[in-house]
Every structure is written in C-alpha cells, then in structure tokens.
PAVEX-413296 format. One record per atom (N, C-alpha, C): residue in one letter; x, y, z. Coordinates in steps of 0.001 Angstrom, whole numbers, plus 500000, padded with zeros to 6 digits. Example, Ala and Ser with C-alpha at 12.3 -4.5 7.8 and 13.67 -1.06 7.14 Angstrom:
BEGIN
a513190494310507800a512300495500507800a513200496700507800s512850497750507080s513670498940507140s512900500030507870
//
This chain:
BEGIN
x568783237290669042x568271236843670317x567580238022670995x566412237727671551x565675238963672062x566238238933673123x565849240642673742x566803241475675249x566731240411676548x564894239831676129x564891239193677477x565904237986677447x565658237418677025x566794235999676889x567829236337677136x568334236976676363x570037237746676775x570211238277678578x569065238926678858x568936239361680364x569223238255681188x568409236865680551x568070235566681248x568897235101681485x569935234718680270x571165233896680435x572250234870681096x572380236174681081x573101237370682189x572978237185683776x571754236905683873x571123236561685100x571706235474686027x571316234080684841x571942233053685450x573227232799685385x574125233401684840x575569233563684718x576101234490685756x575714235283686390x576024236223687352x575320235618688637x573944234342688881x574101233991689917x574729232723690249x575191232217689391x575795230705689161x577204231484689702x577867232490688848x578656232669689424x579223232897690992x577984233436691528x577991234178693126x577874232904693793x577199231843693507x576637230504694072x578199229457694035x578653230389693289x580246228800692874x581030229885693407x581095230864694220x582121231430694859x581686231841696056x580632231372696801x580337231381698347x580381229769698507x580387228837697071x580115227828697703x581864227247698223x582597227955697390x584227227335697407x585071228709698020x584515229601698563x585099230389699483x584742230676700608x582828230262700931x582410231254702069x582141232453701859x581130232834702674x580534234142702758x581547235045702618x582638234968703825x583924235811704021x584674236129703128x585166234756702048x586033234808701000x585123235715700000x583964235499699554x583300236059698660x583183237597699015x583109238042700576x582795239600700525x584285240165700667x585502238991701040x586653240101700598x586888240195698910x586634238980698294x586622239353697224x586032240771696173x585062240732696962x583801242194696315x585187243121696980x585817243278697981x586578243954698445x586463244726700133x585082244058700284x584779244039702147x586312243612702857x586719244922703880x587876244284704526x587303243703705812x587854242406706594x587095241986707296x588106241173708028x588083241358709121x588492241174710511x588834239112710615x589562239100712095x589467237757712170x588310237225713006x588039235776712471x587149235028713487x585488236160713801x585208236266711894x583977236617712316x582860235778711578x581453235871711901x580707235406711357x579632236585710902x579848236032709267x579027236796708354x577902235811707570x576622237147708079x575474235352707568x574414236580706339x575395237613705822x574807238272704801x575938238156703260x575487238155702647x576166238208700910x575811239058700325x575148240457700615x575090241397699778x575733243095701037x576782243234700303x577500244221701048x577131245766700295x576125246135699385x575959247657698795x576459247060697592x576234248272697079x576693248561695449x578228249402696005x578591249147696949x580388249882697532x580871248812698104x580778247635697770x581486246694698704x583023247042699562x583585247990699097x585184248363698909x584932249510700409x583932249970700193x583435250924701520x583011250399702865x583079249062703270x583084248650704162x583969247913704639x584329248153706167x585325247724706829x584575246861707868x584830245644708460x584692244953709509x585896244373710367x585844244659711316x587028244484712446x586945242791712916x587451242814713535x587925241240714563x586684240627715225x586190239267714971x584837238614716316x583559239390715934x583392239825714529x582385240534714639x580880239605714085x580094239269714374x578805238889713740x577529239143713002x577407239162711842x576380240046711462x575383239052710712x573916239546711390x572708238141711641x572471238313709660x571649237584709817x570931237006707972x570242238522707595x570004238983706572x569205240271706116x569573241554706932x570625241691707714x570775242829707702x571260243402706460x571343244908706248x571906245656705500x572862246521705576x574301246946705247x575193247583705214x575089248439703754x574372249991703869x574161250685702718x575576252197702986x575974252229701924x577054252667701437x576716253871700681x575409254304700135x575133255487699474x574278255863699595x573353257262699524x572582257790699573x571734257836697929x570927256820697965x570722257074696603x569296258125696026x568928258596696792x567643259657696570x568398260941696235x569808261021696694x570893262460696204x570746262212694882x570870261068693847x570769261434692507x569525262133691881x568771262191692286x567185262841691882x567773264227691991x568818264808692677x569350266310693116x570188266299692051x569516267850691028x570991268011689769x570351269453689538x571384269886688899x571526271316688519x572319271318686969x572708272658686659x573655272643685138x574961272119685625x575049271595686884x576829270667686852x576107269241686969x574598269013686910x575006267378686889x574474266671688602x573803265421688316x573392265161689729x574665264647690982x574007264268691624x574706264740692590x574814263344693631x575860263023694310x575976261524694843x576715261595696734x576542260735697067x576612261320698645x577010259417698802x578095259331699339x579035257997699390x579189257942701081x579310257090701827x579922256956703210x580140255641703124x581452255307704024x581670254297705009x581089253764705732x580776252307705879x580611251983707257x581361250732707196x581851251237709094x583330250967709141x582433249995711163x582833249160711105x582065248054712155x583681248061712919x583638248062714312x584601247677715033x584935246405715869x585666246075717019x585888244626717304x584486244041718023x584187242862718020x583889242184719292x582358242865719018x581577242578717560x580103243366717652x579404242919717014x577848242778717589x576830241868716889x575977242928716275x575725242569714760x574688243025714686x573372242353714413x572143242825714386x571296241512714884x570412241504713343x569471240478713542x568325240196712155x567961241086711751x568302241821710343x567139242633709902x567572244060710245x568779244706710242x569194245502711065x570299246429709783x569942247786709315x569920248816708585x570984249472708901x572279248990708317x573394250674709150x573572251437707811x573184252534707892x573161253424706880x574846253998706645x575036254651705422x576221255655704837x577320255850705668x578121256393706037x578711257653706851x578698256606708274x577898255313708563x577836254875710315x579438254528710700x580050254282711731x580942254152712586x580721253465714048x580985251579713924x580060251042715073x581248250536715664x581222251611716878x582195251316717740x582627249945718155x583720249599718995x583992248547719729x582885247893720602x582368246412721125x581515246014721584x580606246378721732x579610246372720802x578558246922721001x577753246135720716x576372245904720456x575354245396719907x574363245948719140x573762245635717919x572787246626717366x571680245607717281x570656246096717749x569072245095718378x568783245015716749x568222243556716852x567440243276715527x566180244539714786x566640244429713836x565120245488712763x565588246911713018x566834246910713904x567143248885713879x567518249199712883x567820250744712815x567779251366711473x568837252204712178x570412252441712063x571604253184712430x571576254326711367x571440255531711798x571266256565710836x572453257302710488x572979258312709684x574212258581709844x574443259976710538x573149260182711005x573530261410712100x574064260873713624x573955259541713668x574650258833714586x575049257409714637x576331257408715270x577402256614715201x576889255950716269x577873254557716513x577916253732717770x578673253942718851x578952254438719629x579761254606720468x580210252965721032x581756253283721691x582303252019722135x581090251730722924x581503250250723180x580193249593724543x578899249541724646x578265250093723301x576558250458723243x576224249037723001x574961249013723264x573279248287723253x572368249513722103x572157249198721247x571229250420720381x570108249234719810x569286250368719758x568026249251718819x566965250584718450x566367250411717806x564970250805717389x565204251546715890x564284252360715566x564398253060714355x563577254886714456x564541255666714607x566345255598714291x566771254783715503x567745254085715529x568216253141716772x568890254311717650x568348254002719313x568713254962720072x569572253894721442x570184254330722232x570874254249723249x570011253165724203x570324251971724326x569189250870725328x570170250786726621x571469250082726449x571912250166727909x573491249939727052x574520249922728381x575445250059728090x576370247930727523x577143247609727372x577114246358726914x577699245742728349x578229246620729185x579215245955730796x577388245354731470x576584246518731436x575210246132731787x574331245017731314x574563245255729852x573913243784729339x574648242347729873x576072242044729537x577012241464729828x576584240860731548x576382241615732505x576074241668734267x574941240697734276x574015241385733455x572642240929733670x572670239818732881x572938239150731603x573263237806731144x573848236907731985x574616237027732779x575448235890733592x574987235919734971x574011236794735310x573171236554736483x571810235883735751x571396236148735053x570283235392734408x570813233691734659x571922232846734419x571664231855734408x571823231120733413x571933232090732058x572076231274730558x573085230452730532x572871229286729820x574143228357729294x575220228935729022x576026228232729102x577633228795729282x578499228344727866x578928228474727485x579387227788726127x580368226512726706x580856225213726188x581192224246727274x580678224105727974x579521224138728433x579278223273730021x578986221945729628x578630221397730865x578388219423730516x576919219607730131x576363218836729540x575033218737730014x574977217519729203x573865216720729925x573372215358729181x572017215635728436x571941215119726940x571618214718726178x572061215792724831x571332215269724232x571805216046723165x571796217404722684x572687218464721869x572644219964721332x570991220411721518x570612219397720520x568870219638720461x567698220187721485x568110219071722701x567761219118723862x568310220012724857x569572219905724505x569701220931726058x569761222837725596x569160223156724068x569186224185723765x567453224400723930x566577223390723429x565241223652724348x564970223359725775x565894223045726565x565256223194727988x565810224586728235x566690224973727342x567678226732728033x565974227654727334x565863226842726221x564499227987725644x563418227871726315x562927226793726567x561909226355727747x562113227498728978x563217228095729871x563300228470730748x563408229589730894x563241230302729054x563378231547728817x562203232548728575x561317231971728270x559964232706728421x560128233894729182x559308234900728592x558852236145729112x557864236368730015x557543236831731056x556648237113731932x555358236860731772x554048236898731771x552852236874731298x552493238766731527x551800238915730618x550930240530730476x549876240543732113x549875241333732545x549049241181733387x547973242145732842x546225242338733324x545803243468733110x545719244797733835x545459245436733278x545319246846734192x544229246982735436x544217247352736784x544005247160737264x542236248065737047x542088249119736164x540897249344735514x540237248391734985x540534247835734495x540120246693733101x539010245625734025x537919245532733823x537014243957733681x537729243229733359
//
C-alpha cells in the first residue's frame, strides 16, 4: 500500500476518532481527556489545546470563544542546537476563575490569566506578560484597556439585557432589538475636511 493511502486511512481514523469523542463527551470531556484540567461550569468552544494538552489549566466559569489559541511551546527554540542537541522552551498556561477569552485570541507559553478578567478578541498574550486579577487586555502584544469593576459599571449603565428579564416575543427578536440599539456612533469628519 503506498505512504499516501496509509497517511489517508491514518487521517481518517484519527479524525473519526476526535469526531466520536466530542460527539459523546463534549468539548470539555474530550480536552480533559487530552488531559486539559478544567474548572466547573465552563464553556469551551475550542478543540485544539497545543501539542501539551496536559500544560493547561482552566479554572471555574471560564469561557473561551471559537479559534482562539492556547500555545504551550516555543517552537522556533528547536532551530537553536549546539554539540548537546536542540533546544525546547515548554510553559503553562494556567487561565483563572470567572474569564472570557474572546474570538481569535493567542495566549502564548509561560501566560498566567488572572481571576476575572477579559482578553479582547484577535489579542496576542505574550509571555513577558501575564494577566493580572480584574484586567480588560486586548491588542497585539495585548496591553492594559480598563479595569473589569469599570467594564462591569459601564455595562449595567448602558442598559443591556439582563439575563431573565421578560420580554415579549421571541429569543430571535428580542436579541435583535438589544442589537438594533447597539450601534456605534457615526464617524464624523474633521473639521478641515471638504
């Protein structure tokens, strides 16, 4: 049997497998299985935890959006070798209670994401810095946006839906009139500008 075929049927045997054990465990069951330790009452909407699954810890209520990434090694250290042999650079990342992380969102090696915090969609958490309890972080490298008591203030003066409230008609509907009312400002121009 030629390599490719053999690759082929490897392939589909290793994703059939992953597909019949998120489908009869869940995301959750499947990443403690890899060996992700993971908290209660969270929602996990990723299935690929590193080539260290065993190196990540997730705490209690924590949420982590579709395509983020949780990377566990430094893999450009193997290109680094000498007469002992290349060379490998491993970290933790270790997520704490009560923390979102958002779409698309990079926590590198060595990170440590404190208690309540939030990490803004598409950031990139580097491992020269950690999360401190209570942060808002976003960008790339993700830096300091506001504190989460601040975000938290300003959400419930905004007006947003409440989880339980009444409202008449249906999920559908009363989640586009909350989006309807959420729009962003209009750009104005500069007061130079024609």
């Amino acid at each position: 049997m030629s390599s490719i075929i053999k690759r082929r049927i490897r392939n589909i045997f290793v994703f059939g497998r992953k597909f019949l054990f998120l489908t009869l465990y869940g995301t959750q069951g499947y990443a403690r299985r890899l060996g992700v330790k993971i908290g209660k009452d969270c929602r996990i909407y990723i299935t690929e935890f590193g080539s260290e699954p065993y190196l990540v810890e997730i705490g209690d209520r924590v949420t982590i959006s579709g395509n983020a990434r949780l990377i566990t090694h430094d893999g450009a250290s193997w290109l680094v070798r000498d007469d002992k042999g290349r060379r490998y650079r491993y970290g933790r990342v270790i997520v704490g209670d009560d923390v979102f992380i958002g779409f698309n969102a990079i926590i590198m090696p060595g990170v440590r994401i404190g208690n309540r915090a939030v990490i803004a969609a598409g950031s990139v958490v580097t491992k020269s810095k950690s999360v401190p309890d209570g942060a808002i972080v976003g960008g790339n490298p993700a830096r300091w946006i506001s504190s989460f008591d601040t975000y938290s203030e300003r959400l419930i003066e905004s007006g947003l839906r409440a989880e339980g409230r009444i409202n008449v008609g249906s999920m559908a509907e009363v989640v586009a009139a909350d989006a309807d009312n959420n729009f962003r400002p209009e750009m104005t121009k500069p007061a130079d500008s024609a």
